[in-house]
ROSETOR-641791 format. One line per 4 residues: for each residue x, y, z of N, C-alpha, C. Coordinates in steps of 0.2 Angstrom, whole numbers. Example, Ala and Ser with C-alpha at 12.3 -4.5 7.8 and 13.67 -1.06 7.14 Angstrom:
2
66:-28:39:62:-22:39:66:-16:39 | 64:-11:35:68:-5:36:64:0:39
end
This chain:
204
-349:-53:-221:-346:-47:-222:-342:-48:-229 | -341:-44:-234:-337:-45:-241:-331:-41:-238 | -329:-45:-244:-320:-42:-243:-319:-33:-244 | -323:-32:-247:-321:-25:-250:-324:-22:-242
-330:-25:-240:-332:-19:-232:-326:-20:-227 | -324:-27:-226:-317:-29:-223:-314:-24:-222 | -310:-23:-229:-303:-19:-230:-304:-13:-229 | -313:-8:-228:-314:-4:-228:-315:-1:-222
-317:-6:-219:-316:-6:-211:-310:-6:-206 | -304:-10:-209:-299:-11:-208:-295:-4:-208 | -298:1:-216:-293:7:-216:-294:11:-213 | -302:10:-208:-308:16:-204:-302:16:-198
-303:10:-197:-297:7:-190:-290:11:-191 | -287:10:-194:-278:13:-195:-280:20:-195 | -283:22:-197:-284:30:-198:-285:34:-190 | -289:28:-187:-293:30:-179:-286:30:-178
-282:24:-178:-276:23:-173:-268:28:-176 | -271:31:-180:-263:37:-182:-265:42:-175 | -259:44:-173:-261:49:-169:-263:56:-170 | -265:61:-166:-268:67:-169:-263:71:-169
-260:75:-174:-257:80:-172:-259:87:-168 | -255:89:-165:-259:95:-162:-260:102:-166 | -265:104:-166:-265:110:-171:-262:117:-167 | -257:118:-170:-252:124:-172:-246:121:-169
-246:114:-167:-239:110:-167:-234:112:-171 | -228:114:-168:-223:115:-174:-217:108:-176 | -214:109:-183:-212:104:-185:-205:102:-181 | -204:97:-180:-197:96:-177:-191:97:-182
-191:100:-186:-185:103:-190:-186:109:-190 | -180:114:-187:-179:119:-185:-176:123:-194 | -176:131:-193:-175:135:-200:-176:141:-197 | -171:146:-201:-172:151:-200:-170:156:-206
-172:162:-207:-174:168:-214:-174:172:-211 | -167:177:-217:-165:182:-215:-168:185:-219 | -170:193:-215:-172:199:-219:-166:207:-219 | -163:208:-222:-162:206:-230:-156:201:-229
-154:198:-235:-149:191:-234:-147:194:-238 | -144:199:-240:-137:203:-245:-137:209:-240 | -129:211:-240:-128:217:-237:-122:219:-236 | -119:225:-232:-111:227:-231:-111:224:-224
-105:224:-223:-102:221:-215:-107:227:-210 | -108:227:-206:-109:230:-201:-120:230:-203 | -119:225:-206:-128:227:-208:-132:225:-202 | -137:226:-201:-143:224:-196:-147:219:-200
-149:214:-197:-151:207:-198:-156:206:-196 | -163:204:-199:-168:203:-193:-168:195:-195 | -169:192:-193:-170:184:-191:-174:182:-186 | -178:177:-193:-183:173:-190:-183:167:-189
-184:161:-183:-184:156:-183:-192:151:-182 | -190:144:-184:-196:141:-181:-195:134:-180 | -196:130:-178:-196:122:-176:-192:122:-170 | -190:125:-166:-185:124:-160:-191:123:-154
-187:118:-148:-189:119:-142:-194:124:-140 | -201:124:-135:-204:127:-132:-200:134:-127 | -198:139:-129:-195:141:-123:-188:140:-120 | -186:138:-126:-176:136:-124:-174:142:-129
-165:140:-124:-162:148:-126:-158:145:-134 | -157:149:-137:-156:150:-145:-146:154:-147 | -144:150:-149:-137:154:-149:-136:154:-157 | -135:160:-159:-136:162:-166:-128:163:-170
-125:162:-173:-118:162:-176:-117:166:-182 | -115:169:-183:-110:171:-190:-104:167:-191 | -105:164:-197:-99:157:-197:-99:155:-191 | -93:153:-186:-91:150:-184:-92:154:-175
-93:161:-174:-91:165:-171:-98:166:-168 | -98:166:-162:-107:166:-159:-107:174:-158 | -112:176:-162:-115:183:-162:-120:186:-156 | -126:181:-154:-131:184:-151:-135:178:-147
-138:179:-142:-140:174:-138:-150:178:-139 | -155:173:-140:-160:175:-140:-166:167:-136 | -171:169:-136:-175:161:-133:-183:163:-138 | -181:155:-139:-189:153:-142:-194:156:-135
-201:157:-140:-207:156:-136:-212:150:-139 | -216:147:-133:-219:143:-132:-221:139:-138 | -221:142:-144:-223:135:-150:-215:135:-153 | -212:136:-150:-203:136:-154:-202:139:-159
-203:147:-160:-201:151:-164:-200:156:-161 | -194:161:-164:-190:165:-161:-190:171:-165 | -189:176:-164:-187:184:-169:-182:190:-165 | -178:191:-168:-171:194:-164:-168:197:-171
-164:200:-169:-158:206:-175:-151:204:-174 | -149:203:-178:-141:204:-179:-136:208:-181 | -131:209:-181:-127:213:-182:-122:209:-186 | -121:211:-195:-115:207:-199:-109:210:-195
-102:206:-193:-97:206:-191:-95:210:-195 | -90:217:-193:-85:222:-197:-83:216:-202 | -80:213:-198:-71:208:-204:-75:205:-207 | -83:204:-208:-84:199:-213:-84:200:-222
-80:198:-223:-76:201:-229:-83:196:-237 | -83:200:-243:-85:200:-246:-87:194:-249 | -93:190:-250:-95:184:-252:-101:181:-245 | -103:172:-248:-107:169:-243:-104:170:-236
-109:168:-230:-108:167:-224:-116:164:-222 | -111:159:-217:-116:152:-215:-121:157:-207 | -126:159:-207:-128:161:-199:-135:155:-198 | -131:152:-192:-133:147:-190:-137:147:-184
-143:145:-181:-146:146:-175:-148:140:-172 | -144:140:-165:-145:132:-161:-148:131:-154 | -152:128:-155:-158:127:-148:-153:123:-144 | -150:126:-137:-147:125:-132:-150:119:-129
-156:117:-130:-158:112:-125:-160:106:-131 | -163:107:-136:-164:103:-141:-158:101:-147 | -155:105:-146:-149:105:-151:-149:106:-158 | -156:106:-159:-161:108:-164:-157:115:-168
-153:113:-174:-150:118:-178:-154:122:-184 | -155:129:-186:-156:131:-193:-152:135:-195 | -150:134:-201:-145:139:-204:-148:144:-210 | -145:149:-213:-145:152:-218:-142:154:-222
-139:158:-228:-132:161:-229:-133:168:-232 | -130:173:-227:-131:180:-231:-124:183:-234 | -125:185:-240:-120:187:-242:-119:194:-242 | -115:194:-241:-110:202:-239:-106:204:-245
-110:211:-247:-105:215:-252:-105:223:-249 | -99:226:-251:-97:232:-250:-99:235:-256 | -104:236:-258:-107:238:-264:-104:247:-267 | -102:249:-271:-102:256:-274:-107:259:-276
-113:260:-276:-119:262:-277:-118:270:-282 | -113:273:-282:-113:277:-287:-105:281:-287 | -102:284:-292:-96:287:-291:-95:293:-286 | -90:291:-284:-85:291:-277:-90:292:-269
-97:286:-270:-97:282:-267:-104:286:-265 | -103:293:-261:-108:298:-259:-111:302:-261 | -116:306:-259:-119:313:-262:-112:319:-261 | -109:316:-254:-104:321:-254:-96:319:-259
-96:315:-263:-90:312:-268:-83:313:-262 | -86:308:-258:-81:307:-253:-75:304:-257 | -76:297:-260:-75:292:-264:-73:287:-255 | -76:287:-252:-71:283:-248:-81:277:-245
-76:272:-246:-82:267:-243:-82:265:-238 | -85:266:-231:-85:264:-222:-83:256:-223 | -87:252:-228:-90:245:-230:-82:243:-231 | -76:243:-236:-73:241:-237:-68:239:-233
-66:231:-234:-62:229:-225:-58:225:-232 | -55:224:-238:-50:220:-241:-46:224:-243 | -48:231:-246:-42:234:-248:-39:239:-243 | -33:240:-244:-30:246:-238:-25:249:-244
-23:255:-239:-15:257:-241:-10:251:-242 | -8:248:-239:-3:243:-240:-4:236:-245 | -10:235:-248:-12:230:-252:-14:234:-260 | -15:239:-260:-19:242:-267:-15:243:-270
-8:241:-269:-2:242:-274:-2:235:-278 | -4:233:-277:-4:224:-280:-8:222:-281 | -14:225:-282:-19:227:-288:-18:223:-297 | -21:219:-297:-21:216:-305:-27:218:-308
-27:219:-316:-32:216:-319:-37:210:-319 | -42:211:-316:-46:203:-315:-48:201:-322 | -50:206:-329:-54:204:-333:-53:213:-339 | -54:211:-344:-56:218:-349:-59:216:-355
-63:225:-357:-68:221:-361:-68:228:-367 | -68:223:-372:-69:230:-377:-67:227:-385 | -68:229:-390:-69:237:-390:-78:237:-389 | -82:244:-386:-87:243:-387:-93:249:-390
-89:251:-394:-91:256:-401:-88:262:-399 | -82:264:-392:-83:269:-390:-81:271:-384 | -77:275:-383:-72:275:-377:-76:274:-368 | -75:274:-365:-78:273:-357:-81:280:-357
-86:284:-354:-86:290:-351:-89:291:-346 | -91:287:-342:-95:287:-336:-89:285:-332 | -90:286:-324:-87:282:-320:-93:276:-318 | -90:270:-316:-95:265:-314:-98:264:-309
-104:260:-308:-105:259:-301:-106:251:-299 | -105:248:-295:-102:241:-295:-106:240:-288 | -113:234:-290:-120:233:-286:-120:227:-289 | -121:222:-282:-125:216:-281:-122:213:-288
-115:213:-288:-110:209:-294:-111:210:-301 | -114:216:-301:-114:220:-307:-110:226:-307 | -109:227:-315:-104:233:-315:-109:239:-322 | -110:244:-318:-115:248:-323:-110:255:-327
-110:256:-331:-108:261:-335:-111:263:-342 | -109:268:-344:-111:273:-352:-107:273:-356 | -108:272:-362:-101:274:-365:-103:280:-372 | -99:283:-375:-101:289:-379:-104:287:-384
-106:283:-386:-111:282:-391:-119:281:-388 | -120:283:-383:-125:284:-380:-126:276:-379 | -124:273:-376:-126:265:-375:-125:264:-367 | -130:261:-363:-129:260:-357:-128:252:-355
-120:249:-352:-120:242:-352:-122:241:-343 | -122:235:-342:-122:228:-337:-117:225:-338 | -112:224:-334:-108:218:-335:-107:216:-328 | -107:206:-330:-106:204:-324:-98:204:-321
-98:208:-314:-91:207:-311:-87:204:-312 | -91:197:-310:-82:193:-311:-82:190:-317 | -85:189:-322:-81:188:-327:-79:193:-333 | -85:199:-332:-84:204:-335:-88:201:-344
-92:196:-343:-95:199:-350:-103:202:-348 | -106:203:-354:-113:209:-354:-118:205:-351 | -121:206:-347:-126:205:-344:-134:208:-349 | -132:214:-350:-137:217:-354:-136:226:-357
-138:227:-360:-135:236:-364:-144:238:-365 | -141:242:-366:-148:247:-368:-146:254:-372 | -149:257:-378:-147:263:-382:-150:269:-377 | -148:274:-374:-151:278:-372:-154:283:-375
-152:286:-380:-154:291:-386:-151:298:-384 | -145:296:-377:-143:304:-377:-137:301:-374 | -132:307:-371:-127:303:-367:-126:302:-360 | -122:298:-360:-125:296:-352:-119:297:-347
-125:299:-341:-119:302:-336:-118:294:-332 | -113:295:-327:-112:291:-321:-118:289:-317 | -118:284:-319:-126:279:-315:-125:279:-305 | -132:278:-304:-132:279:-297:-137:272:-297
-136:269:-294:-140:263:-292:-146:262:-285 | -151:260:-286:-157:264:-279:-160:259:-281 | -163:255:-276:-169:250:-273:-170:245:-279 | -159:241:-283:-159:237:-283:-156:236:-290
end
């Protein structure tokens, strides 16, 4: 027998002796995907898992604080809803999903914004946002400027709408900006050709 059929037989043999995996086996590393993974406090969550235990129970968390209890089925994946907590205040949040019997962890991060989608908030210019849990009567007197931006050919005349860390308005030279939130420079303008009212922000 030559060396080459050897070694060839040799790699017949190691490949026989790998074990088989089973087909729709799932992965021993556990994960979970939120739909949607941006939102105001009080959102609805749907979450999905996969790599956990056969049929073990599932304890789901916002940060730190256990929200919901649900159980894998038989190839160790799960589907259940959550509810973002009222207080969860503006930015990241860790939701994490842990197999009670495997210990088998996955996490995600949804970020929570009180978004202003158009001036004074509603169709009915309520001006008042459900979503808002930072500012109150007792704090909005201590209120700072974060950033300002100007000149930019032309007084303000819109009121803004402030969406997913953008800040949208018109100004009287018929120009439509973006600017980013927190720092407050231009994300992006556009000429509109005519003058522009107070923007309404919809499907993103």
């Amino acid at each position: 027998m030559t060396k080459r059929r050897s070694a060839l037989l040799l790699l017949v043999v190691l490949v026989l002796a790998l074990p088989a995996r089973p087909v729709g086996a799932e992965p021993s590393v556990a994960a979970i995907k939120l739909s949607p993974a941006v939102g105001p406090p009080t959102a609805r969550v749907a979450v999905k898992g996969r790599g956990f235990a056969p049929n073990e129970g599932i304890s789901l968390s916002f940060d730190d604080a256990v929200i919901a209890q649900t159980n894998a089925d038989g190839t160790g994946k799960f589907t259940t809803k959550i509810r973002v907590p009222s207080s969860a205040l503006p930015g990241d949040h860790t939701v994490k999903a842990t197999g009670q019997q495997s210990g088998r962890v996955g996490q995600a991060t949804f970020t929570v914004r009180a978004d202003w989608t158009r001036f004074h908030f509603d169709l009915a210019d309520t001006g008042y946002n459900p979503y808002e849990n930072v500012l109150n009567a007792g704090d909005v007197g201590g209120l700072l400027p974060k950033w300002t931006i100007g000149p930019l050919g032309s007084e303000l005349i819109t009121s803004p709408a402030v969406v997913g860390g953008v800040v949208y308005f018109g100004v009287g030279d018929q120009t439509f900006y973006a600017l980013d939130a927190d720092a407050g420079s231009v994300n992006w303008s556009r000429i509109l050709g005519q003058y522009p009212t107070a923007p309404t922000v919809a499907g993103g």
